[in-house]
N, C-alpha and C positions, 0 to 999 in steps of 0.2 A: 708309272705302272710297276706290279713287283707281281712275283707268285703272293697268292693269300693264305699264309699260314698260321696260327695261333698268331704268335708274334706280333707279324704288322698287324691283325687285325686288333689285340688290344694296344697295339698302340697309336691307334686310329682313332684323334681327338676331335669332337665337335667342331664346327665354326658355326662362323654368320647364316651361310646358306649348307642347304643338302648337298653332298657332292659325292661321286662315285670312284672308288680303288679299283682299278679292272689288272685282272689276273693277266698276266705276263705268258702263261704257260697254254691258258682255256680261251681262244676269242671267245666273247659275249657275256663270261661270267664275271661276276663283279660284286662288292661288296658296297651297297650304299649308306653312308651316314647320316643322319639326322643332326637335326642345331638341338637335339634334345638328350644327344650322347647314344640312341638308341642306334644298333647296327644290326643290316639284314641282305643277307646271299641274295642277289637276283641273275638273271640270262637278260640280256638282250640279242632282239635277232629282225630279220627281217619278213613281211609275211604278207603277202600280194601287195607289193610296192611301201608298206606302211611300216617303218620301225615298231616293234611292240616290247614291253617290257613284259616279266613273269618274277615275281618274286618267292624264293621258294623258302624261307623262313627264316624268324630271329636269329644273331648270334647267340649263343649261351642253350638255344634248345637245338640249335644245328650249329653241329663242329665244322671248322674249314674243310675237311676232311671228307665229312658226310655230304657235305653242299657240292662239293667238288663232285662227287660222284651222281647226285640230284640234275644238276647241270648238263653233265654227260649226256646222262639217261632225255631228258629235254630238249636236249640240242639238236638227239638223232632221231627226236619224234620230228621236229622244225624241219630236219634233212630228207623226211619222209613224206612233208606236205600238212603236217598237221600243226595245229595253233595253240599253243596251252594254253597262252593267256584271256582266247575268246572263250576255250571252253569252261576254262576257270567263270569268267564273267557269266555263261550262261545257267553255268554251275550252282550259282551264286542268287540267280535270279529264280530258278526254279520254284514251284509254287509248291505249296505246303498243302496240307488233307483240307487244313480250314476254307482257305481262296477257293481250291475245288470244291467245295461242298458248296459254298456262296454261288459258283460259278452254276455248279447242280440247281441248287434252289433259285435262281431267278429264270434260269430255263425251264423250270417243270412249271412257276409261277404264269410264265408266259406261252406256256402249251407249248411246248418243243420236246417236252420228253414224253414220246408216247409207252404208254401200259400195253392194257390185254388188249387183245384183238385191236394194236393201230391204234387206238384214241387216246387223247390225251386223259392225264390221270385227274380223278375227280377230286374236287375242296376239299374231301374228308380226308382222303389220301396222300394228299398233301399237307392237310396237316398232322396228320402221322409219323411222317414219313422226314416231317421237319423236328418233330419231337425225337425222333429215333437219333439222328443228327446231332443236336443240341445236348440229348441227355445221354448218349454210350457213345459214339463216332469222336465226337468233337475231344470231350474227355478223357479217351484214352488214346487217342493218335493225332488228334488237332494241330500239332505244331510238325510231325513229320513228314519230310518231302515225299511229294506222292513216288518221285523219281526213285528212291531209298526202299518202297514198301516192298517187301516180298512174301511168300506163301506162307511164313512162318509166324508175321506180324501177324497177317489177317485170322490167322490159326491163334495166335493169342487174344486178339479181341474177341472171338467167339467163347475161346472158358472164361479169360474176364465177366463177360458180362453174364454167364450162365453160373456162374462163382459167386457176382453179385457184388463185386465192383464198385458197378457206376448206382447199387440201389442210392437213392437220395429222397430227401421231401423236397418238394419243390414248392414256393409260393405264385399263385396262380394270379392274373388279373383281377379275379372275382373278391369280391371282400370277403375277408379269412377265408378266401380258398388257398387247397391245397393240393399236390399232386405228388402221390407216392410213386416213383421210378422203383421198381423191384428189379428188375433183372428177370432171368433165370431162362431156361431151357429155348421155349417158346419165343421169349424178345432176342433171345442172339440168336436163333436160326435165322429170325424175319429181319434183325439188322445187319445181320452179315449177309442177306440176301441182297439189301438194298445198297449196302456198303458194292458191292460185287457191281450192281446195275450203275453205280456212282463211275466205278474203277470202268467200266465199259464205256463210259460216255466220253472220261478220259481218251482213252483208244482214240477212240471216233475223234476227237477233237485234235488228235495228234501229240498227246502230252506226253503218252507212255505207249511202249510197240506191245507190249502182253499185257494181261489183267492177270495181277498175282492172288486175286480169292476165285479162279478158276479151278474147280480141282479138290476145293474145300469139303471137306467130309462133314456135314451138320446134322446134328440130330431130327431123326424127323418130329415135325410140328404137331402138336395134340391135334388130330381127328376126331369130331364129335358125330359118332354113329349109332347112341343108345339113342332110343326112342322111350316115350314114356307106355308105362303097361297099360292093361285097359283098366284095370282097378285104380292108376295115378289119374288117366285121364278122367274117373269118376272124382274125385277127391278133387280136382281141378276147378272140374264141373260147380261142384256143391261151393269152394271158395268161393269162385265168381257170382251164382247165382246172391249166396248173401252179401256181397261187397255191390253190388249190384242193386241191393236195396236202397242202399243210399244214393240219392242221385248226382252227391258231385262227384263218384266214381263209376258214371255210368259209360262215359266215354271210354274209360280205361280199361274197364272190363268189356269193353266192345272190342277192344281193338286185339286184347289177347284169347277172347276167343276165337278171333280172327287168323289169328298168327298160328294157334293150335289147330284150326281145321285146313288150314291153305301149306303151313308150312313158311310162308313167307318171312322173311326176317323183318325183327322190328321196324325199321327205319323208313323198307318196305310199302309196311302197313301202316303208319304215320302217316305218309306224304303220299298214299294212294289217292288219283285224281278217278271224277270218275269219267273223264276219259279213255283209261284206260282198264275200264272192266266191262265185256262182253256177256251180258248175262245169256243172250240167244245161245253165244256158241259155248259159256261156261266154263268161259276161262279169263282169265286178268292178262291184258297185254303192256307189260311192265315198257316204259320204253328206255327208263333209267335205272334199272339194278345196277348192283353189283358188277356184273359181266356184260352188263349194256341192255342192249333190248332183250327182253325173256317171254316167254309165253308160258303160265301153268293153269292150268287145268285147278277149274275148282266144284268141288261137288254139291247138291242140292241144298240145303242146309245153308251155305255161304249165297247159294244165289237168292234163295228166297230172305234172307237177313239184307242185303242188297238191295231188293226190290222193297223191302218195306220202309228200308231207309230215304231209298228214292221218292216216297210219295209225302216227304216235309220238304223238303229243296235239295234240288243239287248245286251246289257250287262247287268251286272248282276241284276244292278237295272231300274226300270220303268221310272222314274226322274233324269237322268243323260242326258250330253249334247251326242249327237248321232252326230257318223261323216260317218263311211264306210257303205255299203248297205247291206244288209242280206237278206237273199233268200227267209223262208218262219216262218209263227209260229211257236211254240213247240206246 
């Protein structure tokens, strides 16, 4: 044993095996050597019955001096009940943005991450919301510990991606498809939104005690509340009627002048069953929107386009080609 000053520690020559100098002056602290010449400050202590070691850095980037002082500082954490060396290891293991997001996406996969109103979130939504992930989340914080994020990171990925960043082309599955990521206002309000629901589920699982995109000031999202005038809705009118001449777009003009007198969103009005159209009480009882089950009110015009639809077949869906004849509505 000797004090560890400059001195002995360069003159502290490799052997056969690793072997430790321990300080004369510090119980616990000690300088271990390597068979590869390499030397490094560490504490030993003891810590619910279990010897444990804590290494607090190379020589040549920490002086005898500054480790001496390192040691101190560690020693009277150990004297206070606490463990460096577990928290180091825990430290160490801590999961990154990327693992959490994996952890995110097989949970939402598997219905455990409930949306609006309690239900779990729907396929579309999901794939969205994995796209959002993939192509802004993942790219600009994927590798940093969730444990590390704070309000100022998540404040940087919202101008990031409104800056326009992560825009990219992306190659798609489809042959020469392609997908333009743009960025801008709109995708980092909705990705720092979903970023935020990610960092809550953390919470809840125990990983982190606060959500640092709490608190986030985001620009608000485009609202679309123009309506077309009565003069567009003529001009509308007159398109469809002529595109409507042709009959391989007769479906398609069906289904948008559908969407213009209901209101209903496309996707909506695609996969409407006609189950769920009430023409007695004249209204569609959507059971899977958007927001889950809906009820809207539809005016004359759409019921009697319904009813006349109704008398080639109904199957299951509204927008399907109709061939045998059917007796009366549901």
């Amino acid at each position: 044993m000797a004090k560890l000053t400059k001195r002995t520690v360069d003159a502290a020559e490799a052997q056969d095996k690793d072997y430790v100098i321990w300080d004369d002056e510090l119980p616990g602290f000690g300088l271990r050597v390597f068979t590869s010449g390499k030397r490094s400050y560490l504490i030993q202590y003891r810590s619910a019955g279990r010897s444990r070691r804590y290494t607090i850095g190379q020589h040549g980037v920490w002086t005898p001096e500054l480790a001496r002082k390192e040691a101190k500082v560690q020693l009277g954490r150990v004297a206070q009940g606490d463990n460096p060396a577990e928290e180091r290891q825990l430290d160490h293991k801590a999961i990154t943005v990327k693992e959490l997001c994996d952890l995110y996406l097989n949970d939402l996969k598997a219905g455990l991450i409930l949306g609006k109103r309690g239900r779990p979130k729907k396929a579309t939504t999901i794939v969205t919301d994995t796209g959002r992930i993939h192509r802004h989340i993942l790219p600009l914080i994927g590798t940093r510990r969730v444990k590390d994020l704070v309000k100022a990171d998540v404040n940087k990925v919202l101008k990031d991606i409104m800056a326009g960043k992560t825009r990219v082309s992306v190659k798609t599955k489809k042959l020469r498809g392609k997908a333009i990521v743009r960025g801008g206002v709109g995708t980092a309000t909705r990705t720092v939104g979903l970023l935020g629901g990610i960092l809550t589920h953390a919470v809840e699982a125990g990983i982190i005690e606060t959500n640092p995109a709490h608190g986030i000031r985001k620009p608000k999202d485009r609202v679309r509340n123009r309506r077309l005038t009565e003069a567009e809705y003529r001009t509308l009118g007159g398109i469809l009627r002529k595109a409507a001449e042709d009959e391989r777009y007769q479906m398609t003009t069906d289904i948008i002048r559908q969407i213009a007198l209901t209101g209903c969103r496309r996707s909506e009005m695609i996969k409407l069953r006609w189950a769920e159209t009430d023409m007695e009480a004249s209204c569609l009882r959507l059971v899977d929107s958007k927001e889950g089950a809906s009820t809207r009110a539809i005016g004359l015009p759409v019921v009697e386009f319904f009813e006349r639809r109704w008398t080639t077949e109904a199957r299951t869906y509204v927008f399907r080609p109709d061939r045998a004849p059917c007796a009366s509505p549901p």
